[in-house]
C-alpha positions in Angstrom: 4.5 -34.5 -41.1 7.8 -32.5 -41.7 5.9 -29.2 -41.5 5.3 -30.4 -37.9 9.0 -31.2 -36.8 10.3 -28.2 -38.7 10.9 -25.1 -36.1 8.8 -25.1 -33.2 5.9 -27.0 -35.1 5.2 -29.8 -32.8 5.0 -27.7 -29.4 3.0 -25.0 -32.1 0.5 -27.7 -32.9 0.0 -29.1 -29.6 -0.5 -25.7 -27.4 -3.8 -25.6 -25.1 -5.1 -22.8 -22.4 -6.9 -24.6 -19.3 -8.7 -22.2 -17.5 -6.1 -22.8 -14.7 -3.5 -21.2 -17.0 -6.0 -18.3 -17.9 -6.7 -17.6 -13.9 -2.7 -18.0 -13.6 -2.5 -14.9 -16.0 -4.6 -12.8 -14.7 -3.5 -12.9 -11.0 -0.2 -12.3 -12.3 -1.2 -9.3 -14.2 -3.3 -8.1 -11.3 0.3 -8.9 -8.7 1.9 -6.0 -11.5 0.2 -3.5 -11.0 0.4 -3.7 -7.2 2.7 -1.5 -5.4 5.0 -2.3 -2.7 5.8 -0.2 0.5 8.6 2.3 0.7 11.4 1.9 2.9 11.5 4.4 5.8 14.8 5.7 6.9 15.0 6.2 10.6 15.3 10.3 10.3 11.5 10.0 7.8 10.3 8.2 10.7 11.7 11.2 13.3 10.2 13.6 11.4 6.7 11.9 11.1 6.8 11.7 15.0 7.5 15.1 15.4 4.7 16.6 13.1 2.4 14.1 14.2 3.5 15.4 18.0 3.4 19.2 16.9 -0.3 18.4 15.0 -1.5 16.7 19.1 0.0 19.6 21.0 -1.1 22.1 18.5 -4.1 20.9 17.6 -3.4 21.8 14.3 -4.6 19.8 11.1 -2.5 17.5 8.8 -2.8 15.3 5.9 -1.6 11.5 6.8 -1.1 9.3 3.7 -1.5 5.7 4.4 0.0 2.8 2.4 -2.3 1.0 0.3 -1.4 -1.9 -2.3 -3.2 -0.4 -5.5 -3.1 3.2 -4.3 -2.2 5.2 -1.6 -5.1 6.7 0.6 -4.7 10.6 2.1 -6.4 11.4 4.8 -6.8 15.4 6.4 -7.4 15.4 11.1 -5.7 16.3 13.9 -3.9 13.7 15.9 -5.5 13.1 19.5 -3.8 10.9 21.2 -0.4 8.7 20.1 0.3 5.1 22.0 3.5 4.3 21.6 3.4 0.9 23.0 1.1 0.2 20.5 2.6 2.2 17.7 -0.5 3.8 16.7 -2.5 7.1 17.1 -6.1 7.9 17.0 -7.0 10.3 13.8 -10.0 12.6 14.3 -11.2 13.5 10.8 -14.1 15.5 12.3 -16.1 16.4 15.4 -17.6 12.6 15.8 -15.4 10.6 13.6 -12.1 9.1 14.3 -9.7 5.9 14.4 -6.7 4.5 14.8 -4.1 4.6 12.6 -0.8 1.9 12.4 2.2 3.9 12.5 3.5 1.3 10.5 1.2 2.1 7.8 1.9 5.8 7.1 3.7 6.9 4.0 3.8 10.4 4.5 2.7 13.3 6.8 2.5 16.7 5.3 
């Protein structure tokens, strides 16, 4: 019995995993490795909105790299059309295949 109240013995003895704890774990583990967004000063943001401008009057392409969690996604178009109220443009990756796109959600433009 003294082995046990010597130290940590009686919390050493006693420890138990519930699989609550286990799935506690894991989620936390996953939360890690997740990334959060970057901060955008206003003059990033200025300079987005003018390539993305210069890439719809142009019609020239650019790579737009959207935010993502576990890892950022790149994607290569030409902007067609921006809505400002909105705060999104429409992306055409090729001939037939576009979509809108959050401002909000765009890291970089390159």
């Amino acid at each position: 019995m003294r082995k046990k109240l010597e130290g940590n013995g009686l919390w050493e003895s006693s420890r138990m995993m519930l699989v609550e704890h286990k799935q506690r774990i894991l989620e936390d583990a996953r939360c890690a490795l997740l990334q959060t967004k970057p901060d955008l000063d206003p003059q990033e943001q200025e300079e987005f909105e003018r390539m993305l401008a210069r890439s719809m009057e142009e019609h020239s392409a650019i790579t737009v790299t959207l935010f993502d969690p576990q890892k950022n996604r790149q994607y290569r178009g030409i902007v067609m059309k921006v809505d400002r109220q909105l705060r999104r443009i429409k992306f055409r990756w090729s001939e037939d295949d576009w979509d809108w796109i959050n401002l909000d959600e765009i890291v970089s433009v390159t």
